[in-house]
N, C-alpha and C positions, 0 to 999 in steps of 0.2 A: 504494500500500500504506500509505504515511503514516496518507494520509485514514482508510481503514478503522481504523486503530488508534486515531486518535485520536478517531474515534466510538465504537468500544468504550470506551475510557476515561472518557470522557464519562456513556455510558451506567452505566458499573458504578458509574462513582460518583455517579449520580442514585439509583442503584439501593440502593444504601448507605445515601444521605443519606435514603432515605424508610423503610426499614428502621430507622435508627436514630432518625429522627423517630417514630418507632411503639414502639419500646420505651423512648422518652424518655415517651411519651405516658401510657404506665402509671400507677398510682396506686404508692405505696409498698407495699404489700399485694400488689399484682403483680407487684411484680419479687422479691419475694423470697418470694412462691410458685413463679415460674419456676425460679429458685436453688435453693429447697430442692427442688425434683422433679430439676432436674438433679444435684443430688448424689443424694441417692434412686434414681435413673438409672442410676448411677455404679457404686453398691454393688449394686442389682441385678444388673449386669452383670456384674459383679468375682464374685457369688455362683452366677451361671450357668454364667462358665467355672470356678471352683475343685470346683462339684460335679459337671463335665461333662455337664452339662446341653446345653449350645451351646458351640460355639466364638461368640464376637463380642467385635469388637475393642471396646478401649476406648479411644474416642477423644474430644474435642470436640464431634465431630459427631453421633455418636451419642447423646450426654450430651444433647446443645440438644432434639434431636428427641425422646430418652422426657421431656427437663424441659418440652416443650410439650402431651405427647399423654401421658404417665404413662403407666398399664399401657397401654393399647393402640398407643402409642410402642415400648412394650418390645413385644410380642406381632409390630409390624409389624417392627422391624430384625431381629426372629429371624427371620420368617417372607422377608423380604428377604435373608439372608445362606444361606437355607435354600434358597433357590432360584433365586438367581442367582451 
């Protein structure tokens, strides 16, 4: 059982490292269009559940995902919480 853990570990932080090698890779212009969509993200979401529109959480995770994919970010986690 070790072994298997200590290849997951392994693995997730290769997984990590290329991940963060990739949003390291960005130009300046990039990373803070991804920032302002995930605040834009944010308040979306904040604005969907205050006029009950949707229930959808607001979390991190949801924020990363409409600041990568914008409206259709927003569109998929509703359509996501909407049917699963």
């Amino acid at each position: 059982m070790a072994t298997f853990e200590i290849i997951l570990g392994f693995l997730s932080g290769l997984i990590l490292l290329i991940i963060l090698g990739w949003i390291f890779s960005f130009k300046t212009k990039g990373i803070v269009r991804i920032i302002l969509n995930t605040v834009v993200g944010a308040i979306v979401l904040v604005l969907l559940n205050v006029l009950g529109v949707a229930t959808i959480a607001v979390n991190p995770l949801n924020a990363v995902i409409i600041g990568f994919f914008g409206v259709f970010g927003v569109l998929g986690v509703w359509l996501i919480t909407m049917f699963l």
